[in-house]
C-alpha positions as CSV (number, residue, x, y, z in Angstrom):
1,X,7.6,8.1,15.1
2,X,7.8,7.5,11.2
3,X,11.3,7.0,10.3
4,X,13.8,5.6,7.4
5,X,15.3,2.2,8.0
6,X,16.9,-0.6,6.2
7,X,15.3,-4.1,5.8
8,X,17.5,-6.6,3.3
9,X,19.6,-3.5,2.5
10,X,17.2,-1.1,1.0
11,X,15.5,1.6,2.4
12,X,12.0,1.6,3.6
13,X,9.7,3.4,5.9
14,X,9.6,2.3,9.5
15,X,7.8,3.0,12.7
16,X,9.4,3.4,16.3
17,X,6.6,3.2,19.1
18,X,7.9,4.6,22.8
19,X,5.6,3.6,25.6
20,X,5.9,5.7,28.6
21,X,4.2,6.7,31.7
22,X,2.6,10.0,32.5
23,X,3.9,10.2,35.8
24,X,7.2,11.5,36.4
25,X,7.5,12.4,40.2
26,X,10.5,10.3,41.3
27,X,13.8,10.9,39.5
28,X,14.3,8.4,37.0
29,X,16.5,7.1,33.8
30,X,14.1,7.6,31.4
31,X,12.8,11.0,30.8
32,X,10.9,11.0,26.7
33,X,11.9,11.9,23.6
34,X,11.5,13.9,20.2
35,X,11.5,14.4,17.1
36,X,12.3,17.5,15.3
37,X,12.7,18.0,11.4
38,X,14.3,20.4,8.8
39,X,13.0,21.3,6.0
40,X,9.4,21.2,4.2
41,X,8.3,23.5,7.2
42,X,10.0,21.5,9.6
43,X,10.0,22.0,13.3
44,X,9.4,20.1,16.5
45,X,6.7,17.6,15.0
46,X,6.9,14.8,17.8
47,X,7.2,17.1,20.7
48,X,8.2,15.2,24.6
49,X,5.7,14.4,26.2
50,X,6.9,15.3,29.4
51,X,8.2,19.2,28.6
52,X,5.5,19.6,25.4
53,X,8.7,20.5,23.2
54,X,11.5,19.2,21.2
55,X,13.4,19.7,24.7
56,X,14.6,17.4,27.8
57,X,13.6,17.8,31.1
58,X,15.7,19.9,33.8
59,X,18.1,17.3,35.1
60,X,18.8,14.9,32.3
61,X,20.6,15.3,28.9
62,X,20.0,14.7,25.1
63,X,20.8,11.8,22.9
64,X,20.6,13.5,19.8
65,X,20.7,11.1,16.8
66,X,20.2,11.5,12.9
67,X,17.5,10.0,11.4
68,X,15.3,10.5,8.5
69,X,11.7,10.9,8.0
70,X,9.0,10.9,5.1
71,X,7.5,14.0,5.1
72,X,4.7,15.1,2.3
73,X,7.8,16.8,0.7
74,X,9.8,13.4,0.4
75,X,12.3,12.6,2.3
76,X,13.9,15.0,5.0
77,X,16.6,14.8,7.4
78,X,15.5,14.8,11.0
79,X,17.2,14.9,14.8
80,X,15.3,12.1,17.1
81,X,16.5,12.3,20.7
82,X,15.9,10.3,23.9
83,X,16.6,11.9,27.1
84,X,18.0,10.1,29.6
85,X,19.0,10.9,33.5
86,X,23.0,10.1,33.8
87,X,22.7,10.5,37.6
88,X,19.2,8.6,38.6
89,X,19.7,5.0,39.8
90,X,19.2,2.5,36.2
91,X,15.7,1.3,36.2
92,X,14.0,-0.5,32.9
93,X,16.2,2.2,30.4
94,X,20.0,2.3,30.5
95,X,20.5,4.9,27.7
96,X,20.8,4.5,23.9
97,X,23.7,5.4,21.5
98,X,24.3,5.6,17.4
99,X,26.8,3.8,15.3
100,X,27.8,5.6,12.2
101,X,25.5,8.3,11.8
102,X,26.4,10.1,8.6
103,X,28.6,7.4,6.9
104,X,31.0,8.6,10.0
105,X,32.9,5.2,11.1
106,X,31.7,4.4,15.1
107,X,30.2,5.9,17.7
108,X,29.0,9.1,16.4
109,X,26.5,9.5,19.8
110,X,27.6,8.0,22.8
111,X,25.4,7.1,25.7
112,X,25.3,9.2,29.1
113,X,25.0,6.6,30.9
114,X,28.6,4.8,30.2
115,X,30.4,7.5,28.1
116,X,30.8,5.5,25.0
117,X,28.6,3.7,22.3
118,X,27.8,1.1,25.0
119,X,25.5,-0.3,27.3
120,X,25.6,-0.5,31.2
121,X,25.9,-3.5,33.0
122,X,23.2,-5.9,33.1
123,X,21.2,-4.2,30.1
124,X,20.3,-5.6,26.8
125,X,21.1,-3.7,23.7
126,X,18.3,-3.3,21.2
127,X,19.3,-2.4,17.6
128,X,17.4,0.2,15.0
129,X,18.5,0.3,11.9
130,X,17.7,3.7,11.2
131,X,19.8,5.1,7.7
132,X,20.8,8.3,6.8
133,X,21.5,9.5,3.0
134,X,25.3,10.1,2.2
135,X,26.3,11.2,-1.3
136,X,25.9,8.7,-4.0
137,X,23.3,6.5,-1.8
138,X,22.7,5.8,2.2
139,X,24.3,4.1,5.1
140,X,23.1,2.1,8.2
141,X,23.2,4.2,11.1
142,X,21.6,1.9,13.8
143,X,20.3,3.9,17.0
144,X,20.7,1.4,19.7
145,X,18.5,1.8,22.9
146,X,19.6,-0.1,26.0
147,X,16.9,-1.3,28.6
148,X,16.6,-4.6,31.4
């Protein structure tokens, strides 16, 4: 997925690859993601591989985060979202949160999996510095996925 990040505090185009598997028959932590965009005909462009839409599987929740892509329009805001299962036992993917989406101070999307912009025990935190435009420039909004 094509987003916006920060390298040496300018903006600049970045790719986020997610590996998963195709088979999804045992409960589990991890459950795909998506991307959906708005504007310049925007719409569910990287659709979840497990439920074929900019949707989360029955069972597991959302973590919506803002993001920005490059689009043949320019730039556009976008919503990227991991779903995650906050009741199947932690395997390789604890969750993922975002720190000041917006220009907001903090936790702006807390994980499932802990409640908080955190991430469980015995996981490593993984930082994306994703940024979103604010007026009169942009900010850092890292998305930060948590796996062991």
């Amino acid at each position: 997925m094509e987003m916006r990040a920060a390298c040496d505090g300018a903006p600049t185009s970045a790719t986020l690859s997610i590996c998963t598997s195709s088979d999804r028959t045992a409960p589990t932590d991890y459950a795909g993601a998506w991307l959906e965009t708005f504007g310049c005909g925007g719409g569910c462009t990287q659709p979840n591989a497990f439920t074929g839409g900019c949707s989360c599987p029955f069972g597991t929740v959302s973590v919506a985060m803002d993001v920005e892509v490059e689009t043949s329009c320019g730039t556009t805001p976008a919503t990227f979202a991991l779903c995650v299962s906050s009741s199947a036992p932690t395997g390789t993917f604890g969750g993922a949160y975002q720190l000041g989406a917006a220009g907001a101070p903090g936790c702006t999307g807390p994980n499932p999996r802990t409640g908080a912009c955190s991430c469980p025990a015995g996981a490593t935190s993984q930082s994306v510095p994703v940024i979103n435009d604010i007026p009169g420039g942009f900010t850092t909004a890292p998305i930060v996925i948590c796996s062991r």
